[in-house]
Phi, psi and omega in degrees: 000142205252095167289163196254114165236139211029260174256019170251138163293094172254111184289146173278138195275163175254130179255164139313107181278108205270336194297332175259358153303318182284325178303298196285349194265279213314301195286347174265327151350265156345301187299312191312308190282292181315317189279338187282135185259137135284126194293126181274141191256125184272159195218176147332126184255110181232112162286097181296133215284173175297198192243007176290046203333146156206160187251146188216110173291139160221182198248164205281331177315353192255357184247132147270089181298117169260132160219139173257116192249138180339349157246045196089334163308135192243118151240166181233153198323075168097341166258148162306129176192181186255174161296328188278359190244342161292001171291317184316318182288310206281326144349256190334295189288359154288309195291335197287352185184099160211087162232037162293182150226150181251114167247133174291083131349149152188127201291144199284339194252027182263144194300164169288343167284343189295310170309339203268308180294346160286307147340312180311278185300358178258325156307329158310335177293289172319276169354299151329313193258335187049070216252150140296135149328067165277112199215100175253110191267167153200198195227134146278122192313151153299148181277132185290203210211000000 
């Protein structure tokens, strides 16, 4: 609407009315977050024991031990070897009995890629071989001080 001061015409400037924006950018906010689904990230699939602890002895001749000690180092029971040469042992001592399990040690202050990738290549094995998996983990502790 244009006002009159005196015989001059001054057009009225057009505003926004800003108060029901914030109100409608909020309520789409709101719409956005309820409504967005997140992709969920697949991880490593581990059947986890019941919450019963039970101790299950076995004899070492049924294990083949992989251990990783803090600084990355892989041993196989108790010998020295690489990543690249452990598919090959575990390989050999499967075919030699297999129904072994292969358990992974792995030192607590050692990276989380060494277990995984040790993990990997045993799995790979079994796979290979056409084994159900047996793979088991566990950790070594630090000695306290």
């Amino acid at each position: 609407m244009a006002l009159f001061e005196g015989k001059r015409f001054v057009p009225e400037e057009a505003e926004i009315p800003t108060s029901s924006m914030a109100d409608i950018a909020f309520l789409l906010i709101i719409f956005f977050i309820l409504t967005t689904t997140f992709a969920r990230e697949k991880g490593i699939k581990f059947v986890l024991p019941e919450q019963k602890q039970q101790e299950v002895k076995l004899k070492k001749d049924k294990l083949i031990v992989v251990a990783i000690n803090d600084q990355g180092k892989v041993f196989i029971n108790d010998q020295p070897t690489t990543f690249e040469d452990l598919h090959d042992q575990v390989k050999k001592y499967l075919e030699e009995n297999n129904k072994r399990i292969v358990y992974i040690k792995t030192h607590e202050d050692a990276a989380y890629d060494y277990m995984i990738k040790a993990f990997d290549i045993a799995k790979q094995v079994y796979q290979e071989m056409k084994l159900p998996p047996k793979v088991a983990l566990g950790v070594i502790r630090r000695r306290a001080e």
